[in-house]
N, CA and C atoms as a LAMMPS dump frame, in Angstrom:
ITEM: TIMESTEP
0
ITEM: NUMBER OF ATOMS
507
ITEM: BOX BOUNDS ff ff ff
-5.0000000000000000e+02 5.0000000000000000e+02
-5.0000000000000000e+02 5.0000000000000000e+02
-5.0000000000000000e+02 5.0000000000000000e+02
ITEM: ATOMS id mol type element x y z
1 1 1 N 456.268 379.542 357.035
2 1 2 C 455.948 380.323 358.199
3 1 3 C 454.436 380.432 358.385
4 2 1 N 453.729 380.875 357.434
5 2 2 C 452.584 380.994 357.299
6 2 3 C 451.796 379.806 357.965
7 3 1 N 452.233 378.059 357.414
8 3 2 C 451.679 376.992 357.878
9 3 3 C 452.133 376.442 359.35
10 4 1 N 452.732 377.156 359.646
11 4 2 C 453.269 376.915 361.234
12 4 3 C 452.406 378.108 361.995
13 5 1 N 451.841 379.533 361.788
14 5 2 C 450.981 379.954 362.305
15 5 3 C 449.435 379.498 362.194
16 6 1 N 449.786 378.461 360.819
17 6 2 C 447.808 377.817 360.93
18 6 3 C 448.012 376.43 361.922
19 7 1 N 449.385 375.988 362.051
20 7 2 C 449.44 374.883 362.761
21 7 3 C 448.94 375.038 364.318
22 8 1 N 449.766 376.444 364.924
23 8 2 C 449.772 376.749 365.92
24 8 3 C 448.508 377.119 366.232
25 9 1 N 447.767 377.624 365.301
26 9 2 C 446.668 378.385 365.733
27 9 3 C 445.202 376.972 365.74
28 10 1 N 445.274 375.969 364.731
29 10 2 C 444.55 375.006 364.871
30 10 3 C 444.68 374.191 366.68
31 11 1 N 446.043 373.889 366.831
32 11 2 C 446.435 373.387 368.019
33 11 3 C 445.895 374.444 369.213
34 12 1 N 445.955 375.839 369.253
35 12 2 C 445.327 376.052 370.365
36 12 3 C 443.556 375.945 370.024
37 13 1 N 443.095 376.27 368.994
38 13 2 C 441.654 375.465 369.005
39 13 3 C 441.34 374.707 369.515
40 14 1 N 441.939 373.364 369.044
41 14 2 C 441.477 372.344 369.723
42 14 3 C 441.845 372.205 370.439
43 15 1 N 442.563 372.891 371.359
44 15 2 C 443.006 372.843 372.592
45 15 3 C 441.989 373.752 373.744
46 16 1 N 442.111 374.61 373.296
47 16 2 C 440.533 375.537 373.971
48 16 3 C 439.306 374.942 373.765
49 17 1 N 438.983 373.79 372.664
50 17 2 C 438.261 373.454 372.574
51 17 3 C 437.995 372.098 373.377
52 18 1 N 438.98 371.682 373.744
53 18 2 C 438.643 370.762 374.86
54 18 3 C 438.921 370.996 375.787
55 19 1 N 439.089 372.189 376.511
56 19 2 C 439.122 372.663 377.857
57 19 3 C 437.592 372.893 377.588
58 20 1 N 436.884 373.428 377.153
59 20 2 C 435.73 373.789 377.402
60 20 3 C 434.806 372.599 377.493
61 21 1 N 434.915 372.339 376.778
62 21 2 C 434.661 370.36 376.677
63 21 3 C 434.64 370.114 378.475
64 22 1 N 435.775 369.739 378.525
65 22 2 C 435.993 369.275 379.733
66 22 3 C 435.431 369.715 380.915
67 23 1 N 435.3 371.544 380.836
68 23 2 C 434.862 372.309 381.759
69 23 3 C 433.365 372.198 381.755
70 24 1 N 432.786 371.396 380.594
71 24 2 C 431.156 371.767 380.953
72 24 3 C 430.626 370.334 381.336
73 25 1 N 431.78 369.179 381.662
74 25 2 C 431.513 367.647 382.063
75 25 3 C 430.984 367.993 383.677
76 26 1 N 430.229 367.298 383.959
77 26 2 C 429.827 367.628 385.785
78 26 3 C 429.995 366.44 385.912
79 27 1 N 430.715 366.683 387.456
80 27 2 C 431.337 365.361 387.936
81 27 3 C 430.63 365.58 389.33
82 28 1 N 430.815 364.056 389.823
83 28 2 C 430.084 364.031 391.47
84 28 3 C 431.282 363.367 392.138
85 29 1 N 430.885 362.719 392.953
86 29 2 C 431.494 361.725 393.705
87 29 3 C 431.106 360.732 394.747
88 30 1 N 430.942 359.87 395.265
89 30 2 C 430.782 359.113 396.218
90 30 3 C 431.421 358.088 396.655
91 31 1 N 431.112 357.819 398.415
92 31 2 C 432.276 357.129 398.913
93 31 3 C 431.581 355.593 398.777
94 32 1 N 431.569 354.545 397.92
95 32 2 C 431.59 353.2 397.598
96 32 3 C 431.576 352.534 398.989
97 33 1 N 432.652 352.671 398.964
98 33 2 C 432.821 351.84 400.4
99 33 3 C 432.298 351.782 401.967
100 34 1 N 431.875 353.426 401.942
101 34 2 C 431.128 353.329 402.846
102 34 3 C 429.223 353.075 403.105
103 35 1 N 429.143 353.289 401.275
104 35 2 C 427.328 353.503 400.815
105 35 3 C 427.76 351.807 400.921
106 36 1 N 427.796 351.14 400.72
107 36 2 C 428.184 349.788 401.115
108 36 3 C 428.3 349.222 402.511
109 37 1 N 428.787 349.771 403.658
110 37 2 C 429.134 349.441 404.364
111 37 3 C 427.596 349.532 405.477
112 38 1 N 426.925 350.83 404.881
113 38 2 C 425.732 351.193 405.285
114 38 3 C 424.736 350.962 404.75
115 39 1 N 424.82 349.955 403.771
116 39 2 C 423.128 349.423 402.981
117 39 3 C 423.372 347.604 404.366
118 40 1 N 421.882 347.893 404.576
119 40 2 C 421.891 346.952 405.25
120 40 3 C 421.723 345.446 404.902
121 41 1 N 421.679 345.055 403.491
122 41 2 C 421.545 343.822 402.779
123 41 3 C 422.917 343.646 403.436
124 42 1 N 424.291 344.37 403.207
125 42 2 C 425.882 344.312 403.519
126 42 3 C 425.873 343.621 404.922
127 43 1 N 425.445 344.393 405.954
128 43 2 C 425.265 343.92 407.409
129 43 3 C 424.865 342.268 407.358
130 44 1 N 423.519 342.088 406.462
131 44 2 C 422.799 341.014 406.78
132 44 3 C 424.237 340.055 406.169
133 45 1 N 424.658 340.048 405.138
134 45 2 C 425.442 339.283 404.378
135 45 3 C 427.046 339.285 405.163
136 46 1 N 427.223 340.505 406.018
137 46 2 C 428.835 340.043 406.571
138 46 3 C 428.376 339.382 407.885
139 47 1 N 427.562 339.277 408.418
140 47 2 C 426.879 338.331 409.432
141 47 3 C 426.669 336.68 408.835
142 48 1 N 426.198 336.464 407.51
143 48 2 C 425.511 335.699 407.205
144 48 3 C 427.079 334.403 406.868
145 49 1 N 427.844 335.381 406.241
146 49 2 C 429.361 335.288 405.735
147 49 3 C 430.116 334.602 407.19
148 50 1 N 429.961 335.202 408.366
149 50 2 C 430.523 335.069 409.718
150 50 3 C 430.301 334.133 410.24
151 51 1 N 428.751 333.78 410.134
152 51 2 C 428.338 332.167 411.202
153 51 3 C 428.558 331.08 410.19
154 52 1 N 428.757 331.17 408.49
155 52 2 C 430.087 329.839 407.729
156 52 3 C 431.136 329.87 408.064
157 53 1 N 431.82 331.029 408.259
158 53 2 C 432.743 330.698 408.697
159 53 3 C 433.03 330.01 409.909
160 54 1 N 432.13 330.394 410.794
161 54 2 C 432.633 329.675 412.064
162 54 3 C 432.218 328.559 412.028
163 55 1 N 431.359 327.994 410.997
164 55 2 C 430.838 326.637 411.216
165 55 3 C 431.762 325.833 410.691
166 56 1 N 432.504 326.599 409.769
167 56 2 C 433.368 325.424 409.303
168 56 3 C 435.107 325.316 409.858
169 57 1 N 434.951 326.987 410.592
170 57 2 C 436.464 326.463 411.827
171 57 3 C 436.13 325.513 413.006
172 58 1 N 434.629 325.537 413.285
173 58 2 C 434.287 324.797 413.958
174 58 3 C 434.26 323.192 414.1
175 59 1 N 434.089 323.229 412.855
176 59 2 C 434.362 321.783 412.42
177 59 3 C 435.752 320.98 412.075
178 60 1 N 436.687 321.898 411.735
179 60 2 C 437.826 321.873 411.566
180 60 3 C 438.572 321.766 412.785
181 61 1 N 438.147 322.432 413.971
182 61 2 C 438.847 322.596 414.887
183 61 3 C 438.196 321.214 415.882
184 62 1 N 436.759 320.744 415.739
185 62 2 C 436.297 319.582 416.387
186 62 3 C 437.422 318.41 415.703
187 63 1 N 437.783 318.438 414.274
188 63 2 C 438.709 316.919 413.834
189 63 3 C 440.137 317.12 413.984
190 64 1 N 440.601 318.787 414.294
191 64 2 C 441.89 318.694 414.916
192 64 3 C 442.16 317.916 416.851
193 65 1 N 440.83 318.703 417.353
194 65 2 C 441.077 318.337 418.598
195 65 3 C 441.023 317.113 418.56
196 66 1 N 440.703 316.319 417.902
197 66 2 C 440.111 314.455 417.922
198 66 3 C 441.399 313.759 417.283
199 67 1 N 442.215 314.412 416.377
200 67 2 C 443.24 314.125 416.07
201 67 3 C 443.997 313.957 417.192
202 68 1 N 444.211 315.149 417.972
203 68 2 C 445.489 315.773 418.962
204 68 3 C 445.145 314.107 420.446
205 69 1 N 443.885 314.087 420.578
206 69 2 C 443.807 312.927 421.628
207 69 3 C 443.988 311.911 420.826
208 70 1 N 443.831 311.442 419.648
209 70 2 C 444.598 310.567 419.096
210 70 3 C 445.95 310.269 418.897
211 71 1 N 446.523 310.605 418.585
212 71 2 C 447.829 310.947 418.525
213 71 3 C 449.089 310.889 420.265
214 72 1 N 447.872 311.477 421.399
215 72 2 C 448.262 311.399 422.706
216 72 3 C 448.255 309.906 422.851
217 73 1 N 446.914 309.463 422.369
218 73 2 C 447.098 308.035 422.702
219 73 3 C 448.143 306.958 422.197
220 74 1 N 448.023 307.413 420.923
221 74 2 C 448.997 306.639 419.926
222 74 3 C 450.186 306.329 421.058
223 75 1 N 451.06 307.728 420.913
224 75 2 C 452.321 308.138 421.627
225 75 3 C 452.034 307.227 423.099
226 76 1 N 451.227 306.817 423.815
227 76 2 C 451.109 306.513 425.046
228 76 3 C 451.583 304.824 425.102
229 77 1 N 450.475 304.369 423.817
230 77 2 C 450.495 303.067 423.688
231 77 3 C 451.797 302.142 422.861
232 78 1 N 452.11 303.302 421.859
233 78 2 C 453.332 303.258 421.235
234 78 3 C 454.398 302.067 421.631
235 79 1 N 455 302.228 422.861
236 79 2 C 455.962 301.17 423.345
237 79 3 C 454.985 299.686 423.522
238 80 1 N 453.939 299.959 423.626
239 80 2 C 453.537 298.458 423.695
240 80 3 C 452.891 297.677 422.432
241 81 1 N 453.291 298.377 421.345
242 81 2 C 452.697 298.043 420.012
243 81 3 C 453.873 297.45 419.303
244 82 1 N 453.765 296.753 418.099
245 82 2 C 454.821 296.48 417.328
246 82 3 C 454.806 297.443 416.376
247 83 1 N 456.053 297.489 415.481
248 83 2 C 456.405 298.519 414.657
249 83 3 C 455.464 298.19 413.54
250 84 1 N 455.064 297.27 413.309
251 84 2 C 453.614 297.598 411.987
252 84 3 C 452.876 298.294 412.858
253 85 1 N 452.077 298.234 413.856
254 85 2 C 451.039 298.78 413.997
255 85 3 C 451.401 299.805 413.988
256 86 1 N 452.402 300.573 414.973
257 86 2 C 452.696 302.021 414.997
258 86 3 C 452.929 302.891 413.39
259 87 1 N 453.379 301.954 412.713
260 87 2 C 453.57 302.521 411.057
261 87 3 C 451.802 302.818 410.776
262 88 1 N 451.262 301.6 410.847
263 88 2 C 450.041 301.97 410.827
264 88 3 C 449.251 303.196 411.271
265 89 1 N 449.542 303.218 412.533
266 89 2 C 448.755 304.191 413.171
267 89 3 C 449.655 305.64 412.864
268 90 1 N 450.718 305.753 412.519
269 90 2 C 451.439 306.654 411.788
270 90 3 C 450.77 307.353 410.619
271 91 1 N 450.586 306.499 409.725
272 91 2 C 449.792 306.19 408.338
273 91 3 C 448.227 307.489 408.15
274 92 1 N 447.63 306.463 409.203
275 92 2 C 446.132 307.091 410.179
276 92 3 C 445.901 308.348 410.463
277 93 1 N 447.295 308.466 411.45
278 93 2 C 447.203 310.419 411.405
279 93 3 C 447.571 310.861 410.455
280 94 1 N 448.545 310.8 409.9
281 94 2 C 448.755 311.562 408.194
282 94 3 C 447.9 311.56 407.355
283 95 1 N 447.221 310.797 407.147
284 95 2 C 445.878 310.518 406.471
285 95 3 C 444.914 311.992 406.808
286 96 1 N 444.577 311.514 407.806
287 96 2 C 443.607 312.384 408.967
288 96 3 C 444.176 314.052 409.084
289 97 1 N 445.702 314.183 409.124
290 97 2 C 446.209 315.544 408.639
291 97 3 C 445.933 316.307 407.157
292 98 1 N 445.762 315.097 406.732
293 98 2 C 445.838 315.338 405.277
294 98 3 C 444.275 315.901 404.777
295 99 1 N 443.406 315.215 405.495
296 99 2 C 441.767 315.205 405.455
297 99 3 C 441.634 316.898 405.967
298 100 1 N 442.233 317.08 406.941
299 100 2 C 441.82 318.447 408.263
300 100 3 C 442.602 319.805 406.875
301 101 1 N 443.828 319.784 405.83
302 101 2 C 443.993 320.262 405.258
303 101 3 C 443.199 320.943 404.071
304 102 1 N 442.502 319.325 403.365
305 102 2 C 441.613 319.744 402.546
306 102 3 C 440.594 320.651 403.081
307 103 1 N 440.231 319.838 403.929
308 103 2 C 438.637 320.933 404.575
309 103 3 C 438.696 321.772 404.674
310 104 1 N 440.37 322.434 405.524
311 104 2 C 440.779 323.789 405.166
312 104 3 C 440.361 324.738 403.815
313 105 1 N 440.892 324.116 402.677
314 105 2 C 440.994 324.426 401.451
315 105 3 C 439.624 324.33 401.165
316 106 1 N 438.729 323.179 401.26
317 106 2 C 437.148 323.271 400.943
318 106 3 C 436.793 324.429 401.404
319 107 1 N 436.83 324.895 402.227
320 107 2 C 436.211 325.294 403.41
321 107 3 C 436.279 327.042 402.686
322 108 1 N 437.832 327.485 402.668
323 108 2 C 438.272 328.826 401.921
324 108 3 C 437.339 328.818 400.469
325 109 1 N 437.15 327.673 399.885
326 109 2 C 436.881 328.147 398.371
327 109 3 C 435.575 328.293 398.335
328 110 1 N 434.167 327.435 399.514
329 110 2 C 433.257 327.36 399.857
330 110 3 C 432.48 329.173 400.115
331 111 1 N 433.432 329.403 400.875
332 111 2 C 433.253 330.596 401.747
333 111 3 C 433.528 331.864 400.554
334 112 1 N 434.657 331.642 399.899
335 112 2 C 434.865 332.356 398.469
336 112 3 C 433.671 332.21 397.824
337 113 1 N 433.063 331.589 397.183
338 113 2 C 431.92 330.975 396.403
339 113 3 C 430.805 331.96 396.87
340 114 1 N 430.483 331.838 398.073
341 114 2 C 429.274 332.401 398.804
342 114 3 C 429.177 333.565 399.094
343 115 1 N 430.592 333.923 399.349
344 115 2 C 430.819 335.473 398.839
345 115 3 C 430.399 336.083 397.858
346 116 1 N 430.974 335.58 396.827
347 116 2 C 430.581 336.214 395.551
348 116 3 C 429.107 335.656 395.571
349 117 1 N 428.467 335.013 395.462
350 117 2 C 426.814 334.535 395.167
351 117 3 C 426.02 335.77 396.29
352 118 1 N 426.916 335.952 397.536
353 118 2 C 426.239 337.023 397.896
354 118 3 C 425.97 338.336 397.642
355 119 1 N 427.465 338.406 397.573
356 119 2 C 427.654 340.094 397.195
357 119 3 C 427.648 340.883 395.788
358 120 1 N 427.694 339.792 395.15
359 120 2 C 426.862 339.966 393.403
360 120 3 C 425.623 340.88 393.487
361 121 1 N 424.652 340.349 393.628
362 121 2 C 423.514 341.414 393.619
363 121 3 C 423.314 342.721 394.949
364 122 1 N 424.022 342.784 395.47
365 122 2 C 424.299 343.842 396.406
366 122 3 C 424.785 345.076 395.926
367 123 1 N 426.097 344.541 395.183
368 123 2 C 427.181 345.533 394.477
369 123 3 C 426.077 345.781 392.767
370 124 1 N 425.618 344.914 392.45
371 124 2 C 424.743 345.241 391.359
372 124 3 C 423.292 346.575 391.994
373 125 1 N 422.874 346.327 393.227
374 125 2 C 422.008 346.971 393.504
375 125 3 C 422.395 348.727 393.7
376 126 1 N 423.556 348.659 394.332
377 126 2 C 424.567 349.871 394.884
378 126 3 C 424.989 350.834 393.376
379 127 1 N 425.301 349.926 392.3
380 127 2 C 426.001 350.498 391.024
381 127 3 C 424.856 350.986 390.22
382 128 1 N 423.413 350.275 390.319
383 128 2 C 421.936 350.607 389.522
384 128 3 C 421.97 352.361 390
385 129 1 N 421.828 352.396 391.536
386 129 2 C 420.736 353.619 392.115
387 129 3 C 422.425 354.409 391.94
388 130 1 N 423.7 354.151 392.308
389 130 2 C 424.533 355.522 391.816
390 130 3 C 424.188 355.81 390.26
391 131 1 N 423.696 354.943 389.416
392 131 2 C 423.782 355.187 388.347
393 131 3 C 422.338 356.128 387.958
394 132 1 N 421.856 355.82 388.725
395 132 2 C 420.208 356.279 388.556
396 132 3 C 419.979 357.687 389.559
397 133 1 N 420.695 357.669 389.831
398 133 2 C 421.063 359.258 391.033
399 133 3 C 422.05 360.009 390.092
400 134 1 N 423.147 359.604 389.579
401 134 2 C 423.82 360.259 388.579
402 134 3 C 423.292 361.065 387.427
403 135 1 N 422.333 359.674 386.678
404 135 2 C 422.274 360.473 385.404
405 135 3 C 420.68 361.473 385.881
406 136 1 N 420.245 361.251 386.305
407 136 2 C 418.793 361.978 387.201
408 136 3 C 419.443 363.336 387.516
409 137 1 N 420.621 363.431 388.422
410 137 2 C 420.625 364.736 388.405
411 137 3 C 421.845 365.514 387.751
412 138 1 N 422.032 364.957 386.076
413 138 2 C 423.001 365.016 385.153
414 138 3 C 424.345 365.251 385.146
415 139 1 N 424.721 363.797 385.975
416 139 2 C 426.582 364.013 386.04
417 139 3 C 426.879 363.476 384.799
418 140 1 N 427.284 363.487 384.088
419 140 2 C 428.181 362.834 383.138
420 140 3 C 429.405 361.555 384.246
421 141 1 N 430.275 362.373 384.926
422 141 2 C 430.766 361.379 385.67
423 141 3 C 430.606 361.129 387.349
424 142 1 N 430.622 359.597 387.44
425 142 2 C 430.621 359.553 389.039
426 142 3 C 431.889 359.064 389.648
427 143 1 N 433.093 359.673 390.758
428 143 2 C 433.436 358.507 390.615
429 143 3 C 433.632 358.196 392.268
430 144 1 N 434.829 357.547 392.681
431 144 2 C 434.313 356.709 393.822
432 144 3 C 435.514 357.551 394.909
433 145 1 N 435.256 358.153 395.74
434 145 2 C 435.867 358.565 396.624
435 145 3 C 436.367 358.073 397.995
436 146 1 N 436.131 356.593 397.433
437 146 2 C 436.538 356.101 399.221
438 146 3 C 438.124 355.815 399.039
439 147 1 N 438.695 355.387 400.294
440 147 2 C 440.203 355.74 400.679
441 147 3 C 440.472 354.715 399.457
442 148 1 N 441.758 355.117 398.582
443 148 2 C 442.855 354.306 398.158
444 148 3 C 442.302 354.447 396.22
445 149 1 N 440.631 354.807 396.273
446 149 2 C 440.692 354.756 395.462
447 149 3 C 441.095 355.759 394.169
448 150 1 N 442.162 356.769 394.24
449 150 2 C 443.182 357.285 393.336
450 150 3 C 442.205 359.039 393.442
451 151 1 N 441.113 359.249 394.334
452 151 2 C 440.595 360.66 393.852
453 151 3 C 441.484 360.848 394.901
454 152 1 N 441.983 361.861 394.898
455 152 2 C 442.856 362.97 395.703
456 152 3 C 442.207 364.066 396.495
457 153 1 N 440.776 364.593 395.663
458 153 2 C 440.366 366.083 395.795
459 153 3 C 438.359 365.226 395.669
460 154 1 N 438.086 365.438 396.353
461 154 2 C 436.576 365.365 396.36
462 154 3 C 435.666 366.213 396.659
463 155 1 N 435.701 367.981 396.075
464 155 2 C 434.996 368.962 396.576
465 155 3 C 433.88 369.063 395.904
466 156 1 N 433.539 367.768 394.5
467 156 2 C 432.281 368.393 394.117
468 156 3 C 431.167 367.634 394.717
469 157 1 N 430.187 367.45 393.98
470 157 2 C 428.808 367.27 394.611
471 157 3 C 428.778 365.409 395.089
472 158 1 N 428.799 365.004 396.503
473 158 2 C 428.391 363.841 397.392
474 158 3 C 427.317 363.195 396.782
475 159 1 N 427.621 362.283 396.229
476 159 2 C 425.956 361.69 395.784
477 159 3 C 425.13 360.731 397.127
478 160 1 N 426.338 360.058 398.102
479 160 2 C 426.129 359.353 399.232
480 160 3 C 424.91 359.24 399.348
481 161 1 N 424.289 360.718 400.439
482 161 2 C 423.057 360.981 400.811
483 161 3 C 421.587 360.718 399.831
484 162 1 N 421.833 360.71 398.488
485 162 2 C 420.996 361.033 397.611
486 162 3 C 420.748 359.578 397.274
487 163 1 N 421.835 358.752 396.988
488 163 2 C 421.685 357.476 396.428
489 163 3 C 420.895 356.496 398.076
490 164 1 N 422.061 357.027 398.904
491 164 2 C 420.925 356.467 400.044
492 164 3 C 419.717 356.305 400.316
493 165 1 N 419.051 357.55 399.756
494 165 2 C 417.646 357.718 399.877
495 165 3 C 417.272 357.396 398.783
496 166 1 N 417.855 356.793 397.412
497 166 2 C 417.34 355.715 396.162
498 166 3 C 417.154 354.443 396.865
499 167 1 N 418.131 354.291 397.813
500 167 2 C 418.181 352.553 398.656
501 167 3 C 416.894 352.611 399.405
502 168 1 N 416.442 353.438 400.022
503 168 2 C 415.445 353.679 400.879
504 168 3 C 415.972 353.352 402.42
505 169 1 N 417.368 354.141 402.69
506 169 2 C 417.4 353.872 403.897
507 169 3 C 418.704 355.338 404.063
């Protein structure tokens, strides 16, 4: 009996003892996604991100259209060709479908690539100054309050404004 009241009584120790613990951690918060959305390196880079892309639907869409009048023609001339050539010219566009696919695929992994080469030191720049706004005005934790990411309750201290003005903007 005796060791079941030192049990009990150790267990609420350390149990009070890490509520207090816990209670003297200072926490902040900030919304990631939007201190992101508003550093303007982001702007320059989802712009920069926008005119590859279009250069390369652009290009994609110049060897589809060149296909599509090919293919009109094919179909036109068709009855006056023999069946090799038409196999041939069969051959030609599949080929040429096959080409407009890859580029597709180049094109996605290209654009992937440049992404990340961009937004690497962006997201490195964003994670320095929360980190340097954090421990400056002594959170122990920061964490990220934009939608989805699992905080529920965000009433303590916004670092947003503060880290903003670490960005200088």
């Amino acid at each position: 009996m005796k060791q079941l009241k030192k049990l009990v009584i150790a267990f609420a120790l350390v149990v009070g003892t890490m509520s207090f613990v816990n209670a003297q951690s200072k926490l902040a918060h900030i919304n990631v996604q939007q201190l992101l959305a508003d550093m303007p390196e982001m702007k320059a880079a989802e712009a920069e991100l926008t005119k590859l892309s279009k250069n390369y639907e652009a290009d994609i869409r110049t060897t589809m259209q060149e296909l599509q009048t090919k293919v009109a023609l094919y179909e036109k001339e068709a009855p006056t060709k023999t069946d090799e050539e038409n196999a041939q010219r069969m051959q030609e566009v599949q080929g040429i479908q096959q080409n407009i696919q890859q580029a597709n695929q180049v094109a996605q992994q290209e654009l992937g690539k440049k992404r990340m080469e961009i937004l690497e030191p962006i997201l490195k720049k964003a994670n320095d100054a929360i980190l340097k706004v954090g421990r400056a005005q002594g959170f122990d934790f920061v964490l990220d309050s934009s939608a989805g990411s699992g905080v529920i309750l965000a009433d303590g201290k916004d670092l947003l404004a503060d880290v903003k003005k670490e960005l200088g903007f």
